[in-house]
C-alpha positions in Angstrom: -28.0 17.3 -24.5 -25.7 19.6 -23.3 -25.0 23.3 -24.7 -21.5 22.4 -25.1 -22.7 20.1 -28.0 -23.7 22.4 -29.9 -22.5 24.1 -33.4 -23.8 25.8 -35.7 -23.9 25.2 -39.9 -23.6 27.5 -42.8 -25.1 26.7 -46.0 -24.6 29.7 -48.2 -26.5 29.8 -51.4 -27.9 31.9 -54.0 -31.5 33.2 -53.5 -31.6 32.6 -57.6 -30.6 28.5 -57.2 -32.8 25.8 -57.5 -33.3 22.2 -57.3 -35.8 21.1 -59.3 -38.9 23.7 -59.2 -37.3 24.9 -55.2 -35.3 27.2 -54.1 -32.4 25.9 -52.9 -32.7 27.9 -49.6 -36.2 26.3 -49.5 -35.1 22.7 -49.7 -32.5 22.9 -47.6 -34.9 24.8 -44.8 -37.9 21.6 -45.3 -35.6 19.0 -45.0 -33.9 19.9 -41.8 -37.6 20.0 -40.7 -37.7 16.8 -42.3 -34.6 15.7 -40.1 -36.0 16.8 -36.9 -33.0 19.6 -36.6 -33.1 22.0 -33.8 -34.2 24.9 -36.0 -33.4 27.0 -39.3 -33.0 30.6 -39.9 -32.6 31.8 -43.7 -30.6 34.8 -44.1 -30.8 37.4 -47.1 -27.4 39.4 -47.1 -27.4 42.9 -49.1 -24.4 42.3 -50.5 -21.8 39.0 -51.0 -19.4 37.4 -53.0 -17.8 34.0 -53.5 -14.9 32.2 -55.2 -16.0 33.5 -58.8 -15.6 37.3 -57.0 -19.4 38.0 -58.3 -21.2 40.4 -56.8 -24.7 39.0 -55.3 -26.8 42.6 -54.5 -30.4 43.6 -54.2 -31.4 44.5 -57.0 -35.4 46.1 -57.3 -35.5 43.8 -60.9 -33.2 40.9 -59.9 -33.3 37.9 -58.0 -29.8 37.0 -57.1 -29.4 38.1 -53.7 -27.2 36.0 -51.3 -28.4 33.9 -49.2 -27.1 32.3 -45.6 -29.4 29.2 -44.3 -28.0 28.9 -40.8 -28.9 25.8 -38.8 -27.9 25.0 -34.6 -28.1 21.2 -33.1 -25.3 18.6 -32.5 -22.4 18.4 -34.3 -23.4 14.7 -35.4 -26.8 15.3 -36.4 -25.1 18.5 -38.8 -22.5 16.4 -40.2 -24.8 13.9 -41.1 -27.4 16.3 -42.5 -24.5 18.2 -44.6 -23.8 14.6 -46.0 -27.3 14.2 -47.4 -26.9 17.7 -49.2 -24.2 16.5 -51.5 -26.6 15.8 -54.4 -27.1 19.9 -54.2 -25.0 21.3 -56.7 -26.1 25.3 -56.2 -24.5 25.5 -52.8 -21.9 27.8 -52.6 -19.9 26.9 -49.0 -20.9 24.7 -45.9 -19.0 25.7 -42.8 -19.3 24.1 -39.0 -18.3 26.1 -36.2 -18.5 26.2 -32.2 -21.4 27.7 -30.8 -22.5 28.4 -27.3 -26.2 28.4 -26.3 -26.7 30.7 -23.6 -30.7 29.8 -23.0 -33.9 30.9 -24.5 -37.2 29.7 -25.0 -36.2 27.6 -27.9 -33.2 26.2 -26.1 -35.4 25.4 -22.9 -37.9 23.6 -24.4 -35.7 21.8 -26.3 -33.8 20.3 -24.0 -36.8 19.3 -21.5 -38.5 17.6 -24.8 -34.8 15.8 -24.7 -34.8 14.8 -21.2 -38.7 12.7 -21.4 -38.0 10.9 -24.6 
């Protein structure tokens, strides 16, 4: 795997949507554990809006906050997991972009679990 490979998916959601009795953020983050994905960071943003222009703030009574589930591996493995999302009807946006992995310990021992399968 090379670092060139990389990119990096953005799922953004509501903290407030579910599927089923999960949160939406929740799903999404167990089943890219499910799929073996390099790793998933969720994201709570103070303030955000989408195509319907409603404000998404933290509120001390609400739960509606925006949320960002961000998720970096190959760009086939993201495709192919953003293709088993579609069934996920409280997801707001799901962009693909470039990334490049400059190291870490996360990268390192990622790449030698790579090399001895």
């Amino acid at each position: 795997m090379n670092a060139s490979d990389m990119k990096l998916l953005r799922i953004y959601t509501d903290e407030s949507a579910y599927v089923g009795d999960r949160r939406v953020f929740e799903y999404i983050a167990s089943a890219a554990r499910d799929a073996r994905l390099g790793g998933v960071t969720v994201l709570e943003a103070l303030l955000g809006f989408g195509h319907a222009a409603q404000i998404h703030r933290r509120h001390v009574l609400e739960n509606d906050r925006a949320v960002v589930v961000e998720i970096v591996d190959t760009e086939a493995k993201l495709r192919a997991f953003a293709a088993s999302l579609e069934q996920v009807t409280d997801i707001g946006l799901m962009t693909l972009e470039a990334v490049e992995v400059l190291g870490g310990k996360a990268w390192g021992a990622r790449v030698s679990n790579q090399t001895e399968m």
